[in-house]
C-alpha positions, 0 to 999 in steps of 0.5 A, a space after each residue: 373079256 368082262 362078264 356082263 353083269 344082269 340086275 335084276 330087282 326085286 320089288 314088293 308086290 304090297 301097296 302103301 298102307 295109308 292107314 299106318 301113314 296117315 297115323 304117322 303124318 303128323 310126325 313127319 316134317 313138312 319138308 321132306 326127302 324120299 329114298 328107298 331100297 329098290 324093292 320099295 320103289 312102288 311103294 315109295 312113288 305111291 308115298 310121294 303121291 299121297 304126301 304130296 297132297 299134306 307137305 312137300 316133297 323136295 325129291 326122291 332117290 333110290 339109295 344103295 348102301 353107299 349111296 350119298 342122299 342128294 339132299 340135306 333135307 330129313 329123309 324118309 326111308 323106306 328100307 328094311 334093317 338098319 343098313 341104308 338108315 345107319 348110311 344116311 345117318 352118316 351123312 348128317 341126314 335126319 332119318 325118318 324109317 317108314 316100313 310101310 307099317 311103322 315110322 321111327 325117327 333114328 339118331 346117329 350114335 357112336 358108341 363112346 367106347 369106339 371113340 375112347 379106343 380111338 383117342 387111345 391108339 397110335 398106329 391107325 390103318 385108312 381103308 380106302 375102297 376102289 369100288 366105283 362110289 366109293 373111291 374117296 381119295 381127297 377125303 383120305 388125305 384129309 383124314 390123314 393129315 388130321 390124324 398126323 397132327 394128332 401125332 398118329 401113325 398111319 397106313 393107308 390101305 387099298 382095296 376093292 373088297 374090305 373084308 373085316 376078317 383080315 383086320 387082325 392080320 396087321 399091325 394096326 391099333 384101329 382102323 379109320 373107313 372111307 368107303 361105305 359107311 356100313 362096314 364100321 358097324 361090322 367092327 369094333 376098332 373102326 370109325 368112318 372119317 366123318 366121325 373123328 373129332 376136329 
């Protein structure tokens, strides 16, 4: 028998600092997407009242760490760390973080090193996830026939758990991620499928 899972969120009790926003707007896009981590939902549906009076808002999202945004819109993320951000910024979002104290715009950066290691490496393993939302088996194919005109070999993984620390257990060069986006940031020989160059 399955164990029933309880959720239980927990959302900051601190309202939204119009102060710290009303010194940002003006470097926020007219057009904008919500997303939050749960326990900024609060503060966020108090973001989309007071935005809504100076731009438009094309919608709001909870997000999770995989979460893919609903929108190609530049998103404003209320989050703390870089965990969401580096997710959506994966996506080919424009990410905006709102703390609810400062707003900084992030850029997506791969580091030239992963990408050299990557040209340079012949086997390479495919992390493919069953977690629900993460399971992309379509794209995993893709991956892998592109990597086969590159004249790579590659060995396709699965997994429910991905654990970074058993990386070193197999025979591989470099490893290519399609499940969560944040997992490639927790190890230097991998890159997530949207990052390989055509």
């Amino acid at each position: 028998m399955k164990p029933k899972t309880l959720f239980i969120p927990l959302i900051k009790k601190e309202k939204l600092n119009k102060e710290a926003l009303k010194n940002q707007l003006i470097n926020i896009p007219n057009t904008i997407y919500i997303a939050y981590a749960i326990q900024y939902k609060k503060i966020a549906y108090q973001l989309k009242k007071e935005l809504s009076k100076t731009h438009k808002i094309s919608g709001i999202q909870q997000v999770l760490g995989c979460t893919t945004l609903k929108s190609k819109q530049p998103a404003l993320l209320l989050a703390d760390g870089a965990f969401h951000a580096n997710n959506l910024l994966s996506q080919d979002n424009e990410v905006y973080l709102f703390d609810n104290h400062s707003l900084t715009k992030l850029k997506k950066q791969l580091k030239q090193g992963k990408l050299s290691k990557f040209y340079s490496s012949d086997k390479i393993g495919i992390l493919i996830s069953t977690k629900s939302g993460q399971y992309h088996f379509k794209q995993t194919q893709k991956v892998k026939e592109k990597l086969t005109k590159q004249n790579k070999k590659t060995y396709l993984f699965l997994s429910d758990i991905i654990n970074t620390g058993e990386f070193e257990n197999f025979n591989t060069d470099f490893w290519v991620n399609t499940a969560c986006p944040g997992i490639s940031s927790d190890y230097k020989k991998l890159i997530n499928a949207q990052d390989i160059p055509e």
